[in-house]
N, C-alpha and C positions, 0 to 999 in steps of 0.2 A: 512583214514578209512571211509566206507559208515557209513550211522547212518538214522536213520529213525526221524527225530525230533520233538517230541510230544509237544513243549514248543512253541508257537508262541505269537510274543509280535510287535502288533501293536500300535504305538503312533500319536494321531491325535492331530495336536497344535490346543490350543481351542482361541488364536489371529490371527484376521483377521487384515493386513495392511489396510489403507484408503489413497484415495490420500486426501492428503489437497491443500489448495488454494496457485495457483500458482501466485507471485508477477511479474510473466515473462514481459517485457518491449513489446509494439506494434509498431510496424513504420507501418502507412497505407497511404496510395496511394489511393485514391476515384477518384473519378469523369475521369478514365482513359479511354482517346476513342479509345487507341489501344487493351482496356482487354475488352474481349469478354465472360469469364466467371472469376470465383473470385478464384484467385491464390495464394497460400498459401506457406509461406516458414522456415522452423524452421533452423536457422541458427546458429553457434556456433563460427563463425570465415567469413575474409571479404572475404576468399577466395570458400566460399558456396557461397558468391552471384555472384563472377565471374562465378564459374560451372553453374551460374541457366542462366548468359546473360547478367548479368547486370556489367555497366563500372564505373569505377572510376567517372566517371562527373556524372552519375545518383543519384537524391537525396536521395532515398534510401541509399543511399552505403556512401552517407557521411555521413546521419544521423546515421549509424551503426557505420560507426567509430568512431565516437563523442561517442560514446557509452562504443565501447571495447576501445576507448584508457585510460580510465578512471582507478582509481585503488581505491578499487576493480570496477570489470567490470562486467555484466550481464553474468553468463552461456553461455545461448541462448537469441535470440529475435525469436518476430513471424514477419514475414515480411507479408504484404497482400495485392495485387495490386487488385482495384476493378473499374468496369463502374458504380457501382452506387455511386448515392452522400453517405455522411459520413455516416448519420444513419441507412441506408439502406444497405448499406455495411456492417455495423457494428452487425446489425444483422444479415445477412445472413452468417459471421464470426462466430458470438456465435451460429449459427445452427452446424457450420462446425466443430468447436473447439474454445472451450471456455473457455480453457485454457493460457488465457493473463490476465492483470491489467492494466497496465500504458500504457494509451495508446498517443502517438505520430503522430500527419499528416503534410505529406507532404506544406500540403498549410499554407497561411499567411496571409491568406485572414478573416476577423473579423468575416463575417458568417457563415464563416467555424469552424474556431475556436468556436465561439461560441454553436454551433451546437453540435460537438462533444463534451462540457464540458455538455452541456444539457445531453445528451444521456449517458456520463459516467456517470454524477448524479443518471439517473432513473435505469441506470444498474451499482450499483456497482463496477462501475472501477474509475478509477482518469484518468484524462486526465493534460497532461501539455501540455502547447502552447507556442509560440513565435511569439511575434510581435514588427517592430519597432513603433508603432500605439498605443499611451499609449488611444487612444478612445477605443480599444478595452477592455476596461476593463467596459467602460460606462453602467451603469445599471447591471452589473452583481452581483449574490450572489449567488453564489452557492457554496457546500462547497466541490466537487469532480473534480473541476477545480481550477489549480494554471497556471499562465502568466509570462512567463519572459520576456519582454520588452529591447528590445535591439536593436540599431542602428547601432553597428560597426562589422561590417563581419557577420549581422544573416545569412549569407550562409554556417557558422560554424556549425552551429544549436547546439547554446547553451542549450538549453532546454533538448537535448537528452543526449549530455553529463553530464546535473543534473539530469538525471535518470539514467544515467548507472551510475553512481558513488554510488545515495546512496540507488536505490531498491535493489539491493543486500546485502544491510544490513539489519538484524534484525530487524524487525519494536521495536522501543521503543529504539534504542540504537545510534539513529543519529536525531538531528534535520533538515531540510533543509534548515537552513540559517549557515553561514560564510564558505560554501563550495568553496572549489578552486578545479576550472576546467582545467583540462590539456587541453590546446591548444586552449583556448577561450582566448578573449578581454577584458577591461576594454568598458562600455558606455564609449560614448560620454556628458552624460546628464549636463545638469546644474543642481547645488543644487535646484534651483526650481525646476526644469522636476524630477529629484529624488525622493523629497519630495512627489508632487502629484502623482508621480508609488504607494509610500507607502501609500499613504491616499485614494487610491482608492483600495487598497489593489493588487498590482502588485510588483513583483521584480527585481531589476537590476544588472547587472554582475556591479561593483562599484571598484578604486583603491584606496586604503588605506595605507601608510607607505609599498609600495610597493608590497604589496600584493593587489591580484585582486580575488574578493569573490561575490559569492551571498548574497547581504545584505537584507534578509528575507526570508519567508521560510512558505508564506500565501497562503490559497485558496483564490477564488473572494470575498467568504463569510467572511472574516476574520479568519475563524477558521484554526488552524496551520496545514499545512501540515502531520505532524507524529503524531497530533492525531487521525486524519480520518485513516491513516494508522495503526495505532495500534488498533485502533475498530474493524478495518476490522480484523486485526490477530487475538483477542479476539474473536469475532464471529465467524469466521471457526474451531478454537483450541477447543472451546464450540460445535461445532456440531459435528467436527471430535470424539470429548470424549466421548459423547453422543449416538451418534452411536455407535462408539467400545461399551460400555456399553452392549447396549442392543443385538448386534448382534452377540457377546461374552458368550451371557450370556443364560441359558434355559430359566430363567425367571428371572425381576428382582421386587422382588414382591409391590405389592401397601402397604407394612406396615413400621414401623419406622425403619427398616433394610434397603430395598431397597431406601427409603427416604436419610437415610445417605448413598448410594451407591453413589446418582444422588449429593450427596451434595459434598462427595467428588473429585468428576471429577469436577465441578467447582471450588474446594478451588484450586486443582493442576493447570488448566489453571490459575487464580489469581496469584496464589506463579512464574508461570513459566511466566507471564507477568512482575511480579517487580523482577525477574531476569531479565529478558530483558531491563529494564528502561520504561518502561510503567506507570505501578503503583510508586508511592513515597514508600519512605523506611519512619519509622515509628522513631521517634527520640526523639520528645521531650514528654513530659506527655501529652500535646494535643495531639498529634499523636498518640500513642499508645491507647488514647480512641478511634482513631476509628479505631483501628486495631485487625482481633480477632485472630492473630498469634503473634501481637507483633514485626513483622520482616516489613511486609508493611502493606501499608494504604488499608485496604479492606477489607471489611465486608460482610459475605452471614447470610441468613436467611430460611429456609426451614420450612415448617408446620408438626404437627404430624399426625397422621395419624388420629387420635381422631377428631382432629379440619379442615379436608376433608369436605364437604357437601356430602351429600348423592348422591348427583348427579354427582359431579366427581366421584365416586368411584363404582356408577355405570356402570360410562362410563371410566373406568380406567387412568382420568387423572389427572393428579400431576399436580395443579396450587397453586401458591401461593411460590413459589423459586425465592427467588431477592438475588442482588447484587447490593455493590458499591464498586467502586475502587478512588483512589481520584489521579491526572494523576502527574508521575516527572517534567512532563514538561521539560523545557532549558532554560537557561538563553540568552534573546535575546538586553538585553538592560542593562547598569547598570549606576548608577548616582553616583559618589563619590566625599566625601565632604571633602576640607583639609584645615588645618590652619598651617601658617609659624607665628612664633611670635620669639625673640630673646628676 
């Protein structure tokens, strides 16, 4: 039957998606005098880089394998063959897409290396390297560079296969040490050579009761690997939240309404961080005092709207919103004491 319909019902979703930060892995190629302009390649499998040219002996293509043969394994990588040296490349990368983290080079060379942990530093990404060259650790502090130091078959490239194993995982819910890498070596080191990787803040693929692991899990800086990477998850989860808030929203007002809006989008990244293994869980009567859920260790604070300056509120802005979180950490060492008596 026809019908004339007077009833019309349109529905407009008032959530907008965001992308958030992508942990995607990099293999780059610098300094190549056969690339003539910077080549970019989003791969998901080894057999995208036969389609793009590239052979089994090129190192690219081993470092990708060292990657997927891993479990779990990275999605994607970005692959990027460049004529400029590392930082230069690297930017003219994040012009092109900016969508990587972990980034991986070809070379082994200490300047190099070093170059790139510089440059991840200033931009936000981690860099990991490989050298059998434990100088290359010499004078370094940074905390968005970590070194695997390796002598036996670095043409495995251990280093990519400890990014494809554990950036695929949840930041907060893997440390990077006591990792076993499919299809890597034990060092060669002596306990001294060992010893100095870890006092210079370096790590070595190590054999143990048969087991062959990554024994640490440090940047140059000292500071552990997964808690630069769970900062990093906490700051994009905060901006992503942050955003959706306000661009969701017609307005969200400057008084103690809108205050507890802004307050609860960081209790939720907080609660969804010590679900992750981020934050500590909250356990004993110390803990729970600094905890304002009870559940983890983490505390926010927000202002009233009373106690604003006139001058924020002039200029519409909410300062005065802290946080802390107190970290799960991993256990990377332990000392136990026994006594045998009859």
């Amino acid at each position: 039957m026809a019908f004339i319909n007077d009833i019309v019902i349109n529905i407009t979703r008032g959530t907008q998606g965001l992308t958030q930060k992508s942990f995607r892995p990099l293999i780059l190629r610098a300094a190549d005098s056969t690339a003539t302009t910077l080549r970019k390649y989003i791969i998901s499998g080894l057999t995208d880089l036969t389609s793009a040219g590239f052979t089994s002996s090129d190192d690219v293509y081993k470092m990708a394998a060292a990657m997927f043969a891993q479990s779990p394994s990275p999605q994607d990588i970005m692959v990027a063959i460049s004529h400029d040296p590392i930082a230069t490349a690297l930017d003219a990368l994040r012009e092109l897409d900016d969508n990587f983290y972990a980034v991986c080079i070809t070379s082994r060379v200490k300047a190099d290396l070093n170059a790139a942990g510089t440059w991840a530093n200033s931009n936000k990404k981690f860099f990991f390297g490989c050298s059998s060259d434990a100088t290359s650790l010499d004078s370094r502090n940074v905390d968005r560079e970590s070194y695997l130091i390796h002598d036996n078959h670095p043409e495995d490239y251990p280093e990519c296969a400890w990014v494809g194993q554990n950036i695929p995982k949840q930041p907060g819910s893997t440390t990077f040490k006591w990792k076993r890498l499919n299809g890597q070596n034990a060092s060669t080191f002596t306990k001294t050579q060992l010893t100095t990787i870890r006092t210079e803040h370096g790590q070595a693929l190590q054999e143990l009761s048969g087991a062959i692991y990554v024994n640490e899990g440090v940047a140059t800086s000292g500071e552990f690997v997964d808690v630069i990477i769970g900062q990093d998850w906490v700051e994009d989860q905060l901006n992503t939240g942050l955003l959706s808030l306000f661009l969701n929203n017609n307005k969200v007002s400057l008084d103690d309404t809108g205050i507890a809006q802004v307050e609860s989008v960081v209790r939720d990244v907080l609660k969804r961080a010590g679900d992750a293994g981020i934050v500590a869980k909250a356990a004993s009567a110390d803990d729970l005092k600094l905890s304002d859920d009870k559940v983890y260790m983490s505390q926010v604070t927000v202002p009233l709207r009373a106690n604003l300056s006139a001058t924020d509120r002039a200029n519409r802005a909410l300062n005065g919103v802290q946080f802390v979180y107190y970290l799960a950490g991993a256990i990377h060492k332990v000392n136990v004491n026994g006594l045998i008596t009859v």
